[in-house]
LUMFITOR-415748 format. One line per 4 residues: number of its first residue (from 1); for each residue x, y, z of C-alpha. Coordinates in Angstrom, 1 decimal. Example, Ala and Ser with C-alpha at 12.3 -4.5 7.8 and 13.67 -1.06 7.14 Angstrom:
2
1 = 12.3:-4.5:7.8; 13.7:-1.1:7.1
This chain:
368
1 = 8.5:-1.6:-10.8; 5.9:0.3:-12.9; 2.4:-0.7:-13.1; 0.2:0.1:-16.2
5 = -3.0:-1.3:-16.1; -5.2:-0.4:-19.6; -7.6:-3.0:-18.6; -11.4:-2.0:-19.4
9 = -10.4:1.1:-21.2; -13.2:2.5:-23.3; -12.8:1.7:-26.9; -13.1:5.7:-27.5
13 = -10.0:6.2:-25.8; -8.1:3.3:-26.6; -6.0:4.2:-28.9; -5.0:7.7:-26.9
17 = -4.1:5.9:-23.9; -1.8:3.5:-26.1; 0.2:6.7:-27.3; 0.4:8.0:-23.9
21 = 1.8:4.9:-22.4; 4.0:4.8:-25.1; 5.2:8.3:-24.3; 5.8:7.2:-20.4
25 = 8.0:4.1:-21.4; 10.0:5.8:-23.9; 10.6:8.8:-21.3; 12.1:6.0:-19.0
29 = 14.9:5.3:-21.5; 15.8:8.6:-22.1; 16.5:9.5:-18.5; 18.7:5.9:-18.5
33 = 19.6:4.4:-21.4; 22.6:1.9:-19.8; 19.5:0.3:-16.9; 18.6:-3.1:-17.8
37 = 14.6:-2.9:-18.3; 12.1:-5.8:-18.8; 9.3:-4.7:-20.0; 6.4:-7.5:-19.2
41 = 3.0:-8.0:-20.8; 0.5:-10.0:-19.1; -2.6:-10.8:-21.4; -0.6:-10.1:-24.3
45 = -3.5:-11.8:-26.9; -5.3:-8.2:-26.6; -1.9:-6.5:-28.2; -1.2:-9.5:-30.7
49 = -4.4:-9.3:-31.9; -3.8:-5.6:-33.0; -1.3:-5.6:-36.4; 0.3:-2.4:-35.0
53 = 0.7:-3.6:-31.5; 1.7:-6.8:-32.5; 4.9:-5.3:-34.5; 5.4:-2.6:-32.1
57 = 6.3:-5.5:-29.3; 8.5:-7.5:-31.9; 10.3:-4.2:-32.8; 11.1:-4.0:-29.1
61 = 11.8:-8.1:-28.7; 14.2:-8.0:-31.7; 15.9:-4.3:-31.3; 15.9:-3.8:-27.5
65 = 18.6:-6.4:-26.6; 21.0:-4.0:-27.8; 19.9:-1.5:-25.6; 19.6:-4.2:-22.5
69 = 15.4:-4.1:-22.4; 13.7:-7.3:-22.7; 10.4:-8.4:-23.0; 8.3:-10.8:-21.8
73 = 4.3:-11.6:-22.8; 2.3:-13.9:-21.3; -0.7:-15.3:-23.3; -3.8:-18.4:-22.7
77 = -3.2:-18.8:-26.6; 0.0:-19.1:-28.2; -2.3:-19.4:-31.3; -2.1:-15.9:-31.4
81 = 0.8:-15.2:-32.9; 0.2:-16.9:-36.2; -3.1:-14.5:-36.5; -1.1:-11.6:-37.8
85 = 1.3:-13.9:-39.7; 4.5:-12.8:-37.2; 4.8:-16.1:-35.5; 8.0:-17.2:-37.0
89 = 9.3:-13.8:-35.8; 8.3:-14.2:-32.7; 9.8:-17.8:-32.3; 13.5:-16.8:-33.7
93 = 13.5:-14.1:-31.3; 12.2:-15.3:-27.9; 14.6:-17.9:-26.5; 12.9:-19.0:-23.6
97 = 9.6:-20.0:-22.9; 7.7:-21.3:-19.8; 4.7:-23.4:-20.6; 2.2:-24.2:-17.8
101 = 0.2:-26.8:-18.0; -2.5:-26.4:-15.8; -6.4:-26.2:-17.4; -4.2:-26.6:-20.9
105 = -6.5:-29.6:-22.4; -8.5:-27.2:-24.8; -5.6:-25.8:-26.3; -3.1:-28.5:-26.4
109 = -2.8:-28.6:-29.7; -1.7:-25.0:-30.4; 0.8:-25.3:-27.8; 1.8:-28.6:-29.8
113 = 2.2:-26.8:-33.3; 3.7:-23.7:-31.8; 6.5:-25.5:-30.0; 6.6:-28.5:-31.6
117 = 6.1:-30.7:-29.1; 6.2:-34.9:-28.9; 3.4:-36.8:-27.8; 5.0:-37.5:-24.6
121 = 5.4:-33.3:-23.8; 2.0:-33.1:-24.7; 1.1:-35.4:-22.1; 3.4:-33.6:-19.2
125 = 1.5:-31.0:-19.9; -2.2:-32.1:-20.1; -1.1:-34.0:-16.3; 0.2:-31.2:-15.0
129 = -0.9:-29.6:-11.6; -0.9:-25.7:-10.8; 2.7:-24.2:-11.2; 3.9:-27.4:-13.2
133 = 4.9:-27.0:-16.8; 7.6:-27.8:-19.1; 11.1:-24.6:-19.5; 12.1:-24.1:-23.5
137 = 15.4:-23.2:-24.3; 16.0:-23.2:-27.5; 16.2:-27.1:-28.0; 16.1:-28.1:-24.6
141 = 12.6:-28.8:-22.9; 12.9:-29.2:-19.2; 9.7:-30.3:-17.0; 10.0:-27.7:-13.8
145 = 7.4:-26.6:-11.1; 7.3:-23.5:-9.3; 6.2:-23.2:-5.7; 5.1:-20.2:-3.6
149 = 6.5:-19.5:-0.5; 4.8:-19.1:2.6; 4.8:-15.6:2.6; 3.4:-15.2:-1.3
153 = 0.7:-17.8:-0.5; -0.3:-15.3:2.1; -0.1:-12.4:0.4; -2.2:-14.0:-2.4
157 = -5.1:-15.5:-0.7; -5.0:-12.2:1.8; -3.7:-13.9:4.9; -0.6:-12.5:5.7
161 = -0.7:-11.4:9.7; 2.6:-12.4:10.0; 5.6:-9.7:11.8; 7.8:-8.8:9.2
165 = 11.0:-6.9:10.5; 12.3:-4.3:8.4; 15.8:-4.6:7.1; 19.1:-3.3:8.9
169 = 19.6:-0.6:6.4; 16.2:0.6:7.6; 16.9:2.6:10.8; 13.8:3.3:12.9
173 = 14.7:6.5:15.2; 15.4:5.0:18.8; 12.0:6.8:20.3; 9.9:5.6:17.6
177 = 11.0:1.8:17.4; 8.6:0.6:20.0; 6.0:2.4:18.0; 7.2:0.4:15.1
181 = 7.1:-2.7:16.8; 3.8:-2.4:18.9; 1.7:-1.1:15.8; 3.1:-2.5:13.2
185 = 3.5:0.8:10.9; 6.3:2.8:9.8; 6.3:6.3:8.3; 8.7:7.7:6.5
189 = 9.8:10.9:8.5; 10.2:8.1:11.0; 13.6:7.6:9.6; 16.4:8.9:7.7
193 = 17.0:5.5:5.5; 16.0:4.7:2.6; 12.2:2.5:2.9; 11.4:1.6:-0.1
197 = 12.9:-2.3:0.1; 10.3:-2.5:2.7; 7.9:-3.4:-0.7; 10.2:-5.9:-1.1
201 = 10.3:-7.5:2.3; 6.6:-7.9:2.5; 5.3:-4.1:3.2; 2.4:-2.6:1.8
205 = 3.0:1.4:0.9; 0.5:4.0:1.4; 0.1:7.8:1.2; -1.3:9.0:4.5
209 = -1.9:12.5:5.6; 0.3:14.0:8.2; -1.1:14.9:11.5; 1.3:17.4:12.8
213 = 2.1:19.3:9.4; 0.7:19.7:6.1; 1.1:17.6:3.2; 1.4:13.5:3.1
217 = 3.9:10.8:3.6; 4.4:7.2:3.1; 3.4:4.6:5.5; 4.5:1.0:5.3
221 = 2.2:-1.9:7.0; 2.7:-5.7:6.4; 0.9:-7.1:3.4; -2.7:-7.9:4.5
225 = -2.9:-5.8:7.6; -5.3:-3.1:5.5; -8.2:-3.6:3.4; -10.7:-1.7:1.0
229 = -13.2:-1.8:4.1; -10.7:-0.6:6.8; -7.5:-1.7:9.1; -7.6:-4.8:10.0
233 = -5.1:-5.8:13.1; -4.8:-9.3:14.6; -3.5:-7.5:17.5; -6.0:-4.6:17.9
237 = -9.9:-5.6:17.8; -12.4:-4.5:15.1; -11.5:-2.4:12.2; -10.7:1.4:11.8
241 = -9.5:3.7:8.4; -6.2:3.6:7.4; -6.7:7.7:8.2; -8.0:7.0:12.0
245 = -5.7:4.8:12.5; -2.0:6.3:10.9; -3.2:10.1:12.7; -3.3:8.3:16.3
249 = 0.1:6.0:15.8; 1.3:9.5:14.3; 0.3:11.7:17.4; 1.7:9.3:19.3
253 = 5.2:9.5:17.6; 5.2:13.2:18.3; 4.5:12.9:22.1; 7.7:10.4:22.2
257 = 9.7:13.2:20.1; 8.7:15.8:22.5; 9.7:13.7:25.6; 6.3:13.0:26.8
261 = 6.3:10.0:29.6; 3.6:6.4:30.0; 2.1:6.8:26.5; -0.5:4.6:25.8
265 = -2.5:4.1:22.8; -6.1:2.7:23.4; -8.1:1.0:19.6; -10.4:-0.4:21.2
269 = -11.9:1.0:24.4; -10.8:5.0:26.2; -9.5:7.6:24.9; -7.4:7.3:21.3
273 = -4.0:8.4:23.2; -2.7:9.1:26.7; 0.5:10.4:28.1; 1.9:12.4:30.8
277 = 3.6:15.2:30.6; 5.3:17.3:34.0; 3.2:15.6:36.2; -0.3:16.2:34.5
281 = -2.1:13.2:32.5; -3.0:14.2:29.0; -5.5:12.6:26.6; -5.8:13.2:23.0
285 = -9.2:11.9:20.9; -9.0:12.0:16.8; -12.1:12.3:15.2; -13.6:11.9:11.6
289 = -16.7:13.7:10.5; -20.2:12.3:11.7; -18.3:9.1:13.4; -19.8:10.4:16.8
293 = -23.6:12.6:17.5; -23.2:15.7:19.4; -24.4:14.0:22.2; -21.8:11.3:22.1
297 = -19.2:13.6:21.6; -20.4:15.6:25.0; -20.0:12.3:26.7; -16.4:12.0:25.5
301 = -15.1:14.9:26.4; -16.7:14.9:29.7; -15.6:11.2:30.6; -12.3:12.7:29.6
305 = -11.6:15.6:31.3; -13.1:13.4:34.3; -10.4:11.6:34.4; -7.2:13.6:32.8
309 = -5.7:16.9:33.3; -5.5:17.9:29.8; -8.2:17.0:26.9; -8.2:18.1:23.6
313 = -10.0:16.2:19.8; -8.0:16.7:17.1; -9.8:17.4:13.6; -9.8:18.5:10.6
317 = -10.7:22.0:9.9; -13.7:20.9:7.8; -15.2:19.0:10.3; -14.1:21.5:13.1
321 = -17.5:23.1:13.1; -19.5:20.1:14.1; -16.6:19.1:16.6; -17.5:22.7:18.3
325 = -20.8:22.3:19.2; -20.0:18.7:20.8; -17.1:19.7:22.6; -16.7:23.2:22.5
329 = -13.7:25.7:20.8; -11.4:25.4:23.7; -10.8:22.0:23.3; -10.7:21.7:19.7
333 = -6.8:21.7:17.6; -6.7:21.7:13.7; -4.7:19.0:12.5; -1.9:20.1:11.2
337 = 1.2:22.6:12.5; -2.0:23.8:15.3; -1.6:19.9:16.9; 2.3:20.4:16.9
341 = 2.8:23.8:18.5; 0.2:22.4:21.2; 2.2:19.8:22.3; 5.7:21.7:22.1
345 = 4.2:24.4:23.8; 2.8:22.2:26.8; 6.3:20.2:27.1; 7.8:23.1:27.9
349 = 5.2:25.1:29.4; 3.6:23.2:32.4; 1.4:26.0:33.5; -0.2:26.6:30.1
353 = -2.9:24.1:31.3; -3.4:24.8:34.8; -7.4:24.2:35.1; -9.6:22.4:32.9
357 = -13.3:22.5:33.7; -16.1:19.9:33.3; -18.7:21.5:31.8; -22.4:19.1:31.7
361 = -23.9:18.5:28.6; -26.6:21.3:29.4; -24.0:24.2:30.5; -22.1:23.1:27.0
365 = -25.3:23.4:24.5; -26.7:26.2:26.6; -23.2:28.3:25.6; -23.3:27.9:22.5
């Protein structure tokens, strides 16, 4: 499905974005000319109101059957098609038509004229509820009423919490499925199948950046689960960014790849990750810019390292800086192939750590 949304474009470039959306929908058809396409117009008044628009649509209504592409508009005023004198065309050419009836009072009458109606359709429709309405084809007028499921209902008003499974043709590596299942987010190097029905089964995709190498991915979280503001989990308290959040469920994956042992991951309270690895505990903190003072970040590391073998905060290299005079260099790693060479390196390598030292807050500032 593709998306083009020319709402509250500037009149000045109007008419430029009209010839470069026509551009992108003709390149469609020339990559796949045999694909059944619908091509769907919601607030369609705005292009019947415009004499070349208007034509352009019913040049694609009456030509594109041939080449299987369809159209569908959906207008408040059916009135509109008689402005630029094409609504006869439009009516020998669109064989069904779904009239909803809701909030239709002021209008009733085009919607008589247009599809000449009886009295008594009038009246089904002026009654109607939300979702009731009467189906046209061609002399056949059918009262119907559509009904979201659960699951739309949710997704509409914002409310979905609910777990949604991904489908069997989705095939979560073995290590990672608990991951999956405890957080609620699946990437896409988490797999070798194909995700993108996910969309279709209730998922939510997003472009997250990797923690372990360079470049993005997708991630796929249940519709609802993620906001403007910040990730919202029923089963997690408070809210985090999507980023937060995806680089610690990621850093976790890795430690299961790399046959780390008792990983935990901690949203609300400790340190982001812990794990255990040939007999030494091992925590891992991700942090964002200014989220934390220096002073806090002391604290961290120190509570940390009070309490595990192996401490290091994981950054990015802008914000590395500041993260250096909180915590120091040494316990520092660049997000990216830096975090996953660390962690390879210490599977493998069970002396690479041998001491850590507590430093106090005044030993820390005083070396820097």
């Amino acid at each position: 499905m593709i998306i083009i949304d020319l709402s509250d474009i500037p009149e000045l470039i109007k008419d430029a974005m009209n010839v470069l959306v026509t551009g992108m929908i003709g390149s469609r058809f020339s990559t796949d000319n045999e694909k059944e396409t619908i091509v769907a117009v919601d607030e369609a008044a705005v292009y019947l109101r415009n004499p070349e628009l208007s034509l352009s649509m019913l040049k694609t209504l009456m030509q594109g059957r041939s080449h299987r592409v369809f159209l569908w508009l959906a207008t408040h005023q059916p009135s509109d098609f008689a402005k630029n004198k094409v609504k006869e065309e439009y009516k020998t050419n669109m064989f069904i038509n779904v009239v909803l009836g809701a909030n239709l009072e002021n209008s009733i009458e085009d919607v008589k004229d247009y599809f000449n109606l009886t009295e008594e359709e009038a009246e089904i429709l002026t009654g109607a509820e939300v979702g009731e309405g009467l189906l046209i084809v061609k002399g056949q007028r059918i009262p119907i009423r559509f009904e979201p499921t659960a699951l739309e209902m949710d997704v509409i008003k914002g409310n979905c919490r609910k777990k949604i499974e991904p489908s069997d043709d989705s095939i979560v590596f073995k290590d990672h499925q608990w991951l999956a299942d405890e957080q609620k987010i699946i990437f896409s190097d988490w797999t070798t199948g194909d995700l993108s029905h996910l969309v279709n089964d209730g998922y939510v995709k997003h472009r997250v950046q990797k923690i372990a190498e360079s470049g993005s991915m997708m991630a796929y979280l249940p519709a609802g689960m993620f906001d403007e503001i910040g990730l919202i989990s029923p089963i997690h308290p408070g809210k985090q960014t999507l980023d937060h959040y995806s680089s610690v469920v990621q850093l976790a994956g890795l430690l299961c790849q790399c046959g780390y042992e008792d990983i935990r991951i901690n949203h609300d309270e400790g340190v982001d990750i812990e794990a255990k690895i040939n007999g030494k505990t091992v925590a891992f903190e991700y942090e964002i810019g200014k989220s934390n003072s220096i002073n806090q970040l002391v604290k961290k590391k120190e509570s940390a390292l009070g309490k595990y073998d192996i401490v290091r905060f994981v950054c990015s290299s802008i914000d590395a800086k500041l993260m250096e005079r909180g915590v120091g260099g040494r316990y520092i790693l660049i997000r990216g192939p830096e975090v996953r060479e660390f962690i390879e390196t210490l599977a493998v390598n069970p002396l690479l750590q041998e001491h850590e030292i507590v430093l106090s807050s005044s030993k820390e500032i005083g070396a820097l």
